[in-house]
Every structure is written in C-alpha cells, then in structure tokens.
C-alpha positions as CSV (number, residue, x, y, z in Angstrom):
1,X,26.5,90.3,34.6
2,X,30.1,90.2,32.5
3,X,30.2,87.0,30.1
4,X,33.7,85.9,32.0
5,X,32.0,86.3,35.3
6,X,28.8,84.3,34.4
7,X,31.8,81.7,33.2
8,X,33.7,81.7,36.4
9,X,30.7,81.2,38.4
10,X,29.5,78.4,36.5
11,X,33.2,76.5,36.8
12,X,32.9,77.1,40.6
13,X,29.3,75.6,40.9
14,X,30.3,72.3,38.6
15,X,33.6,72.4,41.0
16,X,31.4,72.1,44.0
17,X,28.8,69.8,42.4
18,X,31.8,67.5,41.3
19,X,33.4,67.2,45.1
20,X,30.1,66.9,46.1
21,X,29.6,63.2,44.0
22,X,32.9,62.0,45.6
23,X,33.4,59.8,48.5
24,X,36.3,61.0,49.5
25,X,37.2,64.3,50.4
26,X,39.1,66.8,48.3
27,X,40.3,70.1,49.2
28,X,38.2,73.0,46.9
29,X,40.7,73.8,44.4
30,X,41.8,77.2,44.0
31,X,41.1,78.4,40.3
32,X,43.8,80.4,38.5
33,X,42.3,82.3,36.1
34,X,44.7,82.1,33.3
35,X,44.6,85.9,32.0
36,X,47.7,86.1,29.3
37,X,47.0,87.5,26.0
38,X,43.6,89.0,27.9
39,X,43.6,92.9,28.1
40,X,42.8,94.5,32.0
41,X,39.9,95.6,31.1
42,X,38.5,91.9,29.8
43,X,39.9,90.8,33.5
44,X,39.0,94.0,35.8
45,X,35.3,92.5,36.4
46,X,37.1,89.2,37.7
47,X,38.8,91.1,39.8
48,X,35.6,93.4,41.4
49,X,34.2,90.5,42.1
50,X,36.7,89.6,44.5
51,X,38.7,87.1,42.5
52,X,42.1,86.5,43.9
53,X,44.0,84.3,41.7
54,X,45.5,84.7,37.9
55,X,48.1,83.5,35.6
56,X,49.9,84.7,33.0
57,X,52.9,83.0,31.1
58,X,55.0,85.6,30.0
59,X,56.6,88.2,32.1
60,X,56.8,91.1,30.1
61,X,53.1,90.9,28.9
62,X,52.2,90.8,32.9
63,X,54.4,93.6,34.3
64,X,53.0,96.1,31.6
65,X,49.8,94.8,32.6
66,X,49.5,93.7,36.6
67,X,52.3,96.3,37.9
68,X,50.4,99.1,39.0
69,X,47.0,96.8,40.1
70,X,49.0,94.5,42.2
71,X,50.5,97.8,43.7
72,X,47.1,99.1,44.5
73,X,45.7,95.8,45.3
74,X,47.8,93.4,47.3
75,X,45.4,90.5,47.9
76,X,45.9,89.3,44.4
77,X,48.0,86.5,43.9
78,X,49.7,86.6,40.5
79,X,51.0,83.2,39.2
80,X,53.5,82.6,36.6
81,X,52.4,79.8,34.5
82,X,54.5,79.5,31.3
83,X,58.1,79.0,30.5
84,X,60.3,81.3,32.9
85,X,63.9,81.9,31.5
86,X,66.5,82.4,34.2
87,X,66.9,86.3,32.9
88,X,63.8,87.0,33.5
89,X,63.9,86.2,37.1
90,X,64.2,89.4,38.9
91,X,61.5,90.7,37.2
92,X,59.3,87.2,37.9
93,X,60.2,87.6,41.4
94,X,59.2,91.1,42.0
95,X,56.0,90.8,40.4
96,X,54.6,87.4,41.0
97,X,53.2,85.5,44.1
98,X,53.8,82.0,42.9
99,X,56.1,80.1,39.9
100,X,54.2,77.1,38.6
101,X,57.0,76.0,36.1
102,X,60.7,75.3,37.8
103,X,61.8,73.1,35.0
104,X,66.0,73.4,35.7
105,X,69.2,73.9,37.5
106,X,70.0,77.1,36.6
107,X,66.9,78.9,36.4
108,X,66.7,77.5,40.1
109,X,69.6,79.4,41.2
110,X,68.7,82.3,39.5
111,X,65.0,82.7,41.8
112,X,67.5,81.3,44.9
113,X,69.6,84.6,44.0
114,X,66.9,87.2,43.5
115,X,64.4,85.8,46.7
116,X,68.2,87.2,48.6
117,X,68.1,90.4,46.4
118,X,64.7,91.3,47.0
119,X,64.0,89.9,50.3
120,X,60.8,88.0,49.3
121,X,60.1,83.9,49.6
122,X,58.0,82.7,46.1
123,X,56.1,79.9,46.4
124,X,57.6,77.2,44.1
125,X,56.0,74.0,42.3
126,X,58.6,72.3,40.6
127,X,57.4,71.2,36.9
128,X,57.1,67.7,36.2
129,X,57.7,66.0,32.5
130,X,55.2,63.7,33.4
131,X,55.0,62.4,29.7
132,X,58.2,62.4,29.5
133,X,58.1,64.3,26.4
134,X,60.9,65.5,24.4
135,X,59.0,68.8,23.1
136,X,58.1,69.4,27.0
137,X,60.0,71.6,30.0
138,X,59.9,69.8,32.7
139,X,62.0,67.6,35.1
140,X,61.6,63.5,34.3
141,X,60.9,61.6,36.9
142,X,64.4,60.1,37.3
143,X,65.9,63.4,38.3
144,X,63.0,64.7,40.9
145,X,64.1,63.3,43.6
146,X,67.7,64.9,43.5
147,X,66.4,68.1,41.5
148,X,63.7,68.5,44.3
149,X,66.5,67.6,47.1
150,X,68.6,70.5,45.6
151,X,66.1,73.3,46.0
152,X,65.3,72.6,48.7
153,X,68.7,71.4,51.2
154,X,71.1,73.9,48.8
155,X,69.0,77.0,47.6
156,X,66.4,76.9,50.4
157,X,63.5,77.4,47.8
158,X,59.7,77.2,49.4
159,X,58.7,73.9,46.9
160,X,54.8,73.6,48.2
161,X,54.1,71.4,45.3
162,X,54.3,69.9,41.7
163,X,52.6,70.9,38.7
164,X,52.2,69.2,34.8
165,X,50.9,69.2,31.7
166,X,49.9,66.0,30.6
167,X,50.4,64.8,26.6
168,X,47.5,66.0,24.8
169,X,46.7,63.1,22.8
170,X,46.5,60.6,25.6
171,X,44.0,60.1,28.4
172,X,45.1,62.6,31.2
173,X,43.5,60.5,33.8
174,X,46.7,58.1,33.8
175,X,48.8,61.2,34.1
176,X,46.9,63.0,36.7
177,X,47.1,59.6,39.0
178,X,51.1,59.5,38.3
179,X,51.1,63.2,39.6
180,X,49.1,62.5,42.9
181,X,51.2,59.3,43.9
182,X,54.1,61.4,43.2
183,X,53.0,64.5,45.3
184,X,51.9,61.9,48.1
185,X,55.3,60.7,48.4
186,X,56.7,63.8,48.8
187,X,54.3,65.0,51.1
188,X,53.4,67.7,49.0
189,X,50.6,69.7,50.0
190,X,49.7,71.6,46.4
191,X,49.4,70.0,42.9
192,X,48.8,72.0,39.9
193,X,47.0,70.4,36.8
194,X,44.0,70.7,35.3
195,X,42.7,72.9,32.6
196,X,40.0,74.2,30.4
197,X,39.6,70.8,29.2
198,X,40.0,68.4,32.0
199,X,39.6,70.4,34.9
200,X,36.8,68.5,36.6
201,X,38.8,65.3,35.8
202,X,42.1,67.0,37.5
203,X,40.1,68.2,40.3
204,X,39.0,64.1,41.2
205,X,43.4,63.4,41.3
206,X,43.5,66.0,43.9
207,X,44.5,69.0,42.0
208,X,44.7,72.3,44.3
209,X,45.5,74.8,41.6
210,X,43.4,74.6,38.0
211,X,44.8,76.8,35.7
212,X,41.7,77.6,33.1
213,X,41.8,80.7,31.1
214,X,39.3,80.2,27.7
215,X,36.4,78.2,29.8
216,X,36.8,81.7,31.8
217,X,37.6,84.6,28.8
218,X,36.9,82.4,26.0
219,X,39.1,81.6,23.2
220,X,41.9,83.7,22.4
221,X,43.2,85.7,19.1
C-alpha cells in the first residue's frame, strides 16, 4: 500500500479512536488533505482510494495541477486554504469547491462578483485572527460581527463557518475553545482548525474540517 495512504488511514483510525474516548458527541471531521507543493502523481493514490477532500494554498500551483482531474472527476472537493488575493478570484472560483481564508472587504466583493459571473455559490469560512496577530490575515474579533453581517445581508456570500490558525508558540487548546464559543454564537455549522500537529486536539473543540498535509505526504522540499 502507498506510504501517504498507509498515513491517511492511520489519521482516520486515531480520529475515530479519539471521538470514541469523548463523552460528548462530535461530528467525524472531514480531513483535507493539504496537497500544495505535492506533485499529482504523489496525490493520485489518495484519490483511487476514494478520497474526496484536498487543499492547496496557491491558485496557480492548483489550476496547473487539479484542472483537468476535477474535470474528469467531479466528486472532489478542492479547498483553497492559503492567502487568496482579490485577483485571483475568478480563477479560485472556477476551480475550487470551498475558500477557507476570507480575511477582507475587498477580496469579499471580488468572490460576491465572480459567484454572479460564473453562476456558482462557494462555500465560505470567514478567517478569524484569533491571535490577534500582526503578522496574521485574518479578521479580529472586534470586526466579525459586522465583517460577517456584510457577506452575508450585502453580497449574499454562503458563510458555513470559521476557520484559524492559532499562534504557534502558544497552547492551541485556548485558541481552539475561543473558535468554538465563537462559531456557537453564530450558529455556525463548520469550523476549520486543526493540523498536522494538533489535529486530534482540534478535533475535541469541534473542528469539522482538519487541514493536514505532511502527517499525510510527509514533509515537504
């Protein structure tokens, strides 16, 4: 069996063990397997064996390599993970099923214009600055409420959740709680955080989306 698959499998058995050991009940995450930087052929076994989901932060990088698969293979749900700048939207919202990181205004108006263009609904998590970081994109807390009004009342975006990137040198756990309070008072029904090194831990918060990439391909160049 392929190294990545033996990988993938093992992440899925530790996700069920894991909900397994809680109390309470949590949804079964959905794992993105974060594939940027990772050639097709490294990712095509993932995909035979009926994986759906992948991420990939750069746009160029994934039209030269998910364009003609997604064409031939429409169950695959392609999800943009990295910075998105508003230029690049047409070609994000052609190609990709979901956008994990709506960080302003303007790029905001720029998916509102193209979903028109190209007759297609994304679905949208809005990224969060949960840090509050001044190296981070992301929208601080202060602002979601009117930045997350705005979408949603003015452009008519499809928001189905939130998604973050804790600080690194900090405990994420602290984090991860913010995020789910915050996606429980909006009602959200998606969060996205977690990866390769506090999946398991993102997973107890009530992460539905974990975006891991080397725990799946290993490390990268």
């Amino acid at each position: 069996m392929n190294h990545s698959l033996i990988n993938l499998n093992k992440i899925q058995q530790e996700i069920y063990l894991k909900i397994s050991e809680t109390k309470n009940t949590i949804k079964i995450p959905k794992i993105i397997a974060v594939s940027k930087t990772f050639s097709i052929d490294k990712i095509l076994p993932i995909i035979n064996s009926g994986h759906i989901d992948f991420g990939e932060n750069k746009v160029q990088e994934a039209v030269n390599k998910w364009e003609t698969i997604k064409n031939n293979q429409n169950q695959i749900n392609l999800h943009m993970i990295g910075k998105l700048q508003k230029n690049k939207a047409k070609f994000a919202v052609k190609l990709f099923d979901y956008i994990h990181s709506l960080d302003n205004i303007k790029l905001a108006e720029a998916i509102a214009n193209e979903e028109i263009k190209q007759n297609k609904k994304m679905k949208i998590f809005i990224q969060i600055n949960i840090g509050n970081e001044n190296q981070k994109n992301g929208i601080i807390i202060d602002e979601l409420n009117s930045f997350y009004d705005f979408c949603v009342n003015n452009l008519k975006l499809n928001i189905i959740g939130f998604m973050c990137i804790p600080p690194s040198d900090k405990d994420s756990s602290y984090y991860f709680n913010e995020m789910k309070i915050i996606t429980n008072t909006f009602k959200m029904k998606e969060l996205s955080m977690g990866m390769s090194g506090d999946y398991l831990k993102a997973l107890t918060y009530g992460s539905t989306f974990l975006r891991i990439g080397s725990k799946i391909f290993g490390e990268r160049n």
